[in-house]
C-alpha positions in Angstrom: 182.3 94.6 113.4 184.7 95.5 116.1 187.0 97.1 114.4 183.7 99.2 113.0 182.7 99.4 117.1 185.9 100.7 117.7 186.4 103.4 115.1 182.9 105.3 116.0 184.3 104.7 119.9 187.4 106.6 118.7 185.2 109.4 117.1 183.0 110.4 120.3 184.8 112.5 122.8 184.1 112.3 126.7 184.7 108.1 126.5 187.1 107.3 129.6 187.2 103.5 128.3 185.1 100.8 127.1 184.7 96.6 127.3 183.2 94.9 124.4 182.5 91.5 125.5 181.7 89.4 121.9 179.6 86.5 122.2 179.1 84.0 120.1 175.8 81.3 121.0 174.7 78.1 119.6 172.4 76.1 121.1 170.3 72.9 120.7 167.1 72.3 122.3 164.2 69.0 122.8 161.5 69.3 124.2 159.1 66.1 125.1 156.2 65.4 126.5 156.6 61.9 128.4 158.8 60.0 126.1 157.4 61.6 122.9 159.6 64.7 121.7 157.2 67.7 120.7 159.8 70.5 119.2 163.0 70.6 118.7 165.3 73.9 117.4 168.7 75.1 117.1 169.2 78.7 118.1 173.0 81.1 116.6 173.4 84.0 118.4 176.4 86.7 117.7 176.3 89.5 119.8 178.5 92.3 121.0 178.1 93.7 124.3 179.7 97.6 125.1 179.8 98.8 128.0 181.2 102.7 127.9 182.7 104.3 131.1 182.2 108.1 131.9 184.7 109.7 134.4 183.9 113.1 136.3 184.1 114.6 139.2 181.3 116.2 141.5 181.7 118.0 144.8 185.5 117.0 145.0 185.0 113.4 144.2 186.1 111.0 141.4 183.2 109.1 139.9 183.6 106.1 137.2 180.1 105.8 135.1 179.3 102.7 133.4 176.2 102.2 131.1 176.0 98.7 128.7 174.3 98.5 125.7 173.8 95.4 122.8 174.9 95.9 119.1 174.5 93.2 116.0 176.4 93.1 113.1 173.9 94.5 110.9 173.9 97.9 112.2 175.6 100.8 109.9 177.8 103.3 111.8 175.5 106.1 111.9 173.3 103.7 114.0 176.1 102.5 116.0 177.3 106.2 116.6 173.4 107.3 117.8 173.4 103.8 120.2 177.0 105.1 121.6 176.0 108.8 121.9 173.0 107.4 124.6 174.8 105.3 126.3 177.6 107.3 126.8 175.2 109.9 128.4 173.7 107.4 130.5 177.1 106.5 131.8 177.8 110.4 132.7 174.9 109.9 135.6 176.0 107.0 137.2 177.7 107.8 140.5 180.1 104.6 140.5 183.0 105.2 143.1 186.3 105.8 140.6 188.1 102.8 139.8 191.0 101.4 136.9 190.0 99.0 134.3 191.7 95.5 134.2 195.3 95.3 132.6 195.8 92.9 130.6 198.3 89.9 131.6 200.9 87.7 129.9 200.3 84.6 132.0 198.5 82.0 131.2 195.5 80.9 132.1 194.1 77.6 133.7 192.3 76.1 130.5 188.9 73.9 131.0 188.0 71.1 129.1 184.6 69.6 128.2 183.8 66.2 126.3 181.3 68.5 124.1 183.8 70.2 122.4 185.1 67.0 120.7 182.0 67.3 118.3 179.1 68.8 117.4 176.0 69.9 119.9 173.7 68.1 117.7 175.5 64.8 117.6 175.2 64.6 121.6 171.6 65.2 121.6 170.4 61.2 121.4 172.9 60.7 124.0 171.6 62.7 126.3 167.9 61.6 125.4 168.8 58.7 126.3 170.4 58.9 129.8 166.9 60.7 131.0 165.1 58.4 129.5 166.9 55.3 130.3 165.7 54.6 134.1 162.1 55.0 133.1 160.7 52.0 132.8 158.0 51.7 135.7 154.2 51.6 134.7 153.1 53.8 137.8 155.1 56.6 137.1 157.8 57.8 135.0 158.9 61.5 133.1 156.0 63.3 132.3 157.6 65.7 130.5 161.5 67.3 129.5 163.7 69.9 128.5 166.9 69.2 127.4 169.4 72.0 126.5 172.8 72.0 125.2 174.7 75.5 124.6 178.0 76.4 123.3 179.4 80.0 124.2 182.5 81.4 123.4 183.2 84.9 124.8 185.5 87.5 123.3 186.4 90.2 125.9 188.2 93.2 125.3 188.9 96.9 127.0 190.4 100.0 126.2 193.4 99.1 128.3 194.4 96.4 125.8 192.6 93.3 127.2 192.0 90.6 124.3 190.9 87.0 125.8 189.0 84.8 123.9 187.7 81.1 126.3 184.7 78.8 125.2 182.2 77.3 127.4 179.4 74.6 127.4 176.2 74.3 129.1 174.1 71.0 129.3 170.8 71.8 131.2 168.0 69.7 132.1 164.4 70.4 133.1 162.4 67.6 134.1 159.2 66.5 135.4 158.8 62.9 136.9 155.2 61.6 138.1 154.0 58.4 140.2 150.5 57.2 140.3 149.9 53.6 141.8 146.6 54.5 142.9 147.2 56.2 146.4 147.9 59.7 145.1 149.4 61.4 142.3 152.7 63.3 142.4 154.7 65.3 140.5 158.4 66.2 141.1 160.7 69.2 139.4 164.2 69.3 139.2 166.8 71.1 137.1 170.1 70.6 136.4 173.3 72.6 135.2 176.4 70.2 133.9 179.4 71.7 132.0 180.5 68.3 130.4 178.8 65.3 129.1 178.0 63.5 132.5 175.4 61.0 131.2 175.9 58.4 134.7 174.8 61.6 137.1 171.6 62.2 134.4 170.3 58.9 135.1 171.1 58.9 138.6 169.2 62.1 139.2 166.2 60.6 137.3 166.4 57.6 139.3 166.5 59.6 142.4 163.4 61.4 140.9 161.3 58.6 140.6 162.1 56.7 144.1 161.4 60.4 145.5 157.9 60.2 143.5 156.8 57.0 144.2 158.1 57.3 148.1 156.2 60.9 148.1 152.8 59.2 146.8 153.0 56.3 149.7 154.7 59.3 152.7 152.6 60.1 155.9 151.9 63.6 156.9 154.6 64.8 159.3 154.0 65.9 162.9 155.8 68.5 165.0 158.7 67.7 166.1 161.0 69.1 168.8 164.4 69.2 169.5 165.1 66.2 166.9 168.3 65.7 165.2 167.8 67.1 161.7 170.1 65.5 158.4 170.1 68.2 155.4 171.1 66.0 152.3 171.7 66.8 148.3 171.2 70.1 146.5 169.7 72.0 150.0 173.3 71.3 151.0 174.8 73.4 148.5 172.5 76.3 149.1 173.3 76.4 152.6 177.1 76.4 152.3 177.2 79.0 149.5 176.4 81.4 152.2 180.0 82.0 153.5 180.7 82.5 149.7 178.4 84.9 149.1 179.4 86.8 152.3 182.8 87.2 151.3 181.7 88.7 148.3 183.7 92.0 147.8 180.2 93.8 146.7 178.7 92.2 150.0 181.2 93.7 151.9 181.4 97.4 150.1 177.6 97.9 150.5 177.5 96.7 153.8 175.1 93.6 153.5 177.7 91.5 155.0 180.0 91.9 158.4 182.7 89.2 157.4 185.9 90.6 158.1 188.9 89.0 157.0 190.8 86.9 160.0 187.7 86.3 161.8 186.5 82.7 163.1 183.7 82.6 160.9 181.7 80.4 163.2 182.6 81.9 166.3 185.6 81.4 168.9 184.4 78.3 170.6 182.9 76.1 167.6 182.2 72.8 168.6 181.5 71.2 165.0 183.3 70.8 161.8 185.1 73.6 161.1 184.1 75.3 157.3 187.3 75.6 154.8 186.7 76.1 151.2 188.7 77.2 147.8 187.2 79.1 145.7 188.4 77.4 141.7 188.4 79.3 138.0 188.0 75.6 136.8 185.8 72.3 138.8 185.5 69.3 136.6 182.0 69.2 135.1 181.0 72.9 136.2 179.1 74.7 134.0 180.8 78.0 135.6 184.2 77.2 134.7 186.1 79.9 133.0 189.8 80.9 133.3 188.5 84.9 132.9 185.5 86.8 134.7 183.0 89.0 132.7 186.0 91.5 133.1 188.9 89.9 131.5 190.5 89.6 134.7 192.6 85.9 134.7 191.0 83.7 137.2 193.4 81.5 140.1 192.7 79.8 142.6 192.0 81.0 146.1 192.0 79.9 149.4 188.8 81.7 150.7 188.3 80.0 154.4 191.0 78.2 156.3 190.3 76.4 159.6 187.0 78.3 160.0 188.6 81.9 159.4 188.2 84.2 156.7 191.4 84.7 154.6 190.3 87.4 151.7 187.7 88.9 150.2 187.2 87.9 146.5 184.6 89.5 143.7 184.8 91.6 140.8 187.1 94.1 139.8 184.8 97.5 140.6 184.7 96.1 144.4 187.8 94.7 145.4 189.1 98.4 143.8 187.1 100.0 145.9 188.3 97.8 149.2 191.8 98.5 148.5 192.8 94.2 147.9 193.6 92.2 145.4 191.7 91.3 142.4 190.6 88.3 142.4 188.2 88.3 139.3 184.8 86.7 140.5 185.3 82.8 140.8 182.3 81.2 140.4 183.4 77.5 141.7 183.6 76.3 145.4 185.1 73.5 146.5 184.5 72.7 150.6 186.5 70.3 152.8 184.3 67.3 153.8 183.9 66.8 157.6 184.4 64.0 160.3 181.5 62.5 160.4 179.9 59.6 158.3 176.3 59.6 156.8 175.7 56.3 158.7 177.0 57.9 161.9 174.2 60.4 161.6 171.3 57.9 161.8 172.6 56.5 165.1 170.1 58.5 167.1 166.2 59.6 165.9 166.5 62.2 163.1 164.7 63.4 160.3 166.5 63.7 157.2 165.4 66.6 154.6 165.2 65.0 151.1 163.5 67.2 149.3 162.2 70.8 149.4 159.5 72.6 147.5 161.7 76.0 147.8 164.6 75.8 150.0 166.3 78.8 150.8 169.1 80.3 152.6 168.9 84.2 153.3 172.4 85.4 152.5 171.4 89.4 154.5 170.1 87.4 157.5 171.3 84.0 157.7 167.9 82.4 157.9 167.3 79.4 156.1 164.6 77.0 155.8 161.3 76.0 153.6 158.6 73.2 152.8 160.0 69.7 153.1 158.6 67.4 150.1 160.0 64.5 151.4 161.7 63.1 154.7 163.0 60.0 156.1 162.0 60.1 160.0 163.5 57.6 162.1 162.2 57.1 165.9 164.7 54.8 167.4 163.0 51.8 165.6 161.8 52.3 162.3 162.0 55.1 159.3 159.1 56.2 157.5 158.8 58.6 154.6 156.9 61.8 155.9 156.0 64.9 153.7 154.4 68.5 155.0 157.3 69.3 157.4 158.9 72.9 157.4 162.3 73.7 158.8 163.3 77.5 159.8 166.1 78.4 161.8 169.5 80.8 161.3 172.8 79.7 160.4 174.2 81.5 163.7 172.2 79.0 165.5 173.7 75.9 164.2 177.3 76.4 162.1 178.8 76.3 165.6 178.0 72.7 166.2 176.9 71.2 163.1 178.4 68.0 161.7 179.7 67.9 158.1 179.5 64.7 156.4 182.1 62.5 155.4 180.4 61.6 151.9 181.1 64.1 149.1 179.4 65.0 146.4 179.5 67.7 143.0 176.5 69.6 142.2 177.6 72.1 139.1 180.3 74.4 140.8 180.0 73.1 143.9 181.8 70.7 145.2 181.4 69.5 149.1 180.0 67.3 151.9 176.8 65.8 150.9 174.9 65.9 154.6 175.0 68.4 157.2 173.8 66.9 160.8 171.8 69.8 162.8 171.5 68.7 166.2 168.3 69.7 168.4 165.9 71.8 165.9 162.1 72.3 166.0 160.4 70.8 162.7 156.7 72.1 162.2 154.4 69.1 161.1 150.6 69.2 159.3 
């Protein structure tokens, strides 16, 4: 099929170059309803996905047109040449800034490894039944329903510039729904996960975590308003919040203006008082579903040392952007790993706080810096005791508090992250009921 691809490419003038990125799916899938599974499938999917490039010029300047398109193998070549023929056209009107397509490379590339490929999808299914299912055993509340998703990809990426790289990945994802009901009032919980290896302990804990979030949710006290409290931001709301100086650094961020980083600057001002933010960004994290030792590109993926003592040391980002910015190419790395702080989790609940467990919809603004949402479910401490509280919101900017906040000690690994596991906020306003 690509060599067929290929040949009609070779036959249609005005083609400045192509990528066919090949990409071969298969994928098992349970679905259950409380501990009883309702469907089950396997899905193959083989697909090849072109994208042509235009280049032409208008009022003195160079443009690079790009348009992508889908093929299957069971298309003859007069429908492959009619597909090709649109698609080049629609590439001849977009006004993309002129740039060169990735070279290909002799080195070698960092290589990821994942338990699944040491047998087949299906024969890890049980297995990962039962490490959802293993920590429910409570009467008052337990899953009430799950997804459970296992996916094999392996991508074939080639350009006209002689790029051929061929890499596999695996994704294990889990939907689930926990519920508590002891009589005081019913809750239900969602979470999702993303793992890129067979991690059945960090399964169960989540579901553990789940169900001590439900049944603490059911028994929590509406929160009050409270001012100028120390505030702890703990698990996956973690990761959301530090991914903002990634995303900033982006090299698209940075070309269409949406971001002001500039390289060398302290990124949380001259006089910061807290822990100070460094981070690598990794082609390869142990367990991340993200890992891959080429971008969408082809461009070979290394490790980069994004943030250093607080100050911005590159941009990074896809090929198209970094062109246009005049660095180097970094490929777009999709794995973070930040430097822990100085301060322990205990340390944080010396003085009155109000810890952030769980959100409804956090979110973190990566135009504005604003960041905030619903809290599910808090631990408030008031000097003497700490009771579970639910109905809080948070809403502040990062520009407010990166100067002074405290990073914890503790680590943890969410997917492609890889971090502290608290942040301490010192003197915020949390709304109440």
């Amino acid at each position: 099929m690509i060599d067929k691809i290929k040949h009609v490419l070779s036959q249609i003038d005005g083609i400045t170059g192509w990528k066919i990125n090949e990409v071969t799916k298969s994928a098992e899938e349970l679905f259950f309803i409380k501990k009883k599974l309702d469907m089950n499938r396997s899905k193959d999917v083989h697909v090849y996905e072109l994208t042509i490039y235009v280049a032409f010029e208008e009022n003195g300047k160079q443009y690079l047109g790009a348009s992508r398109t889908e093929l299957s193998a069971s298309m003859s070549d007069d429908d492959i040449r009619t597909i090709l023929e649109d698609t080049k056209l629609g590439a001849s009107f977009v006004k993309n800034g002129y740039y060169e397509l990735v070279n290909p490379t002799d080195e070698n590339p960092d290589v990821s490894t994942s338990s699944f490929a040491s047998g087949d999808l299906i024969d890890y299914m049980p297995r990962l039944t039962k490490a959802v299912y293993e920590p429910d055993q409570n009467v008052a509340g337990g899953i009430n329903s799950c997804e459970i998703f296992l996916n094999k990809r392996i991508n074939h990426i080639m350009n006209s510039k002689g790029v051929d790289v061929t890499y596999t990945t695996y994704t294990n994802m889990v939907e689930i729904i926990t519920e508590w009901n002891d009589g005081v009032e019913p809750v239900e919980l969602y979470e999702f996960m993303n793992l890129g290896d067979f991690e059945p302990q960090l399964i169960t804990e989540k579901v553990s975590g789940m169900l001590e979030q439900s049944k603490l949710r059911a028994h929590a006290k509406p929160a009050t308003a409270l001012s100028n409290i120390n505030v702890i931001l703990s698990g996956d709301a973690v990761k959301e919040f530090l991914e903002y100086y990634v995303k900033k650094a982006n090299a698209q961020s940075i070309y269409e203006k949406t971001s002001g980083f500039l390289v060398g600057q302290k990124l949380q001002g001259e006089d910061a008082q807290g822990d100070i933010i460094q981070v690598e960004l990794l082609p390869i994290l142990e367990g991340s579903s993200k890992s891959a030792p080429y971008d969408a590109d082809g461009v070979l993926l290394k490790p980069i040392t994004l943030i250093k003592n607080g100050v911005l040391q590159t941009y990074y980002g896809a090929n198209q952007y970094t062109s246009y910015l005049g660095v180097a190419t970094t490929g777009h790395l999709a794995n973070a790993r930040f430097a822990c702080g100085s301060m322990s989790y205990e340390a944080m609940k010396h003085e009155p706080y109000i810890e952030l467990v769980s959100f409804s919809n956090f979110q973190m603004n990566p135009l504005t810096g604003d960041f905030g949402g619903e809290v599910r479910l808090a631990n408030y401490y008031d000097g003497e005791q700490v009771v579970a509280v639910t109905g809080a919101s948070i809403s502040s900017n990062i520009e407010k508090v990166h100067s002074e906040m405290k990073l914890s000690i503790e680590s943890m690994k969410i997917d492609n992250y890889e971090g502290p596991k608290h942040i301490l906020f010192k003197g915020l306003e949390v709304a109440g009921n």
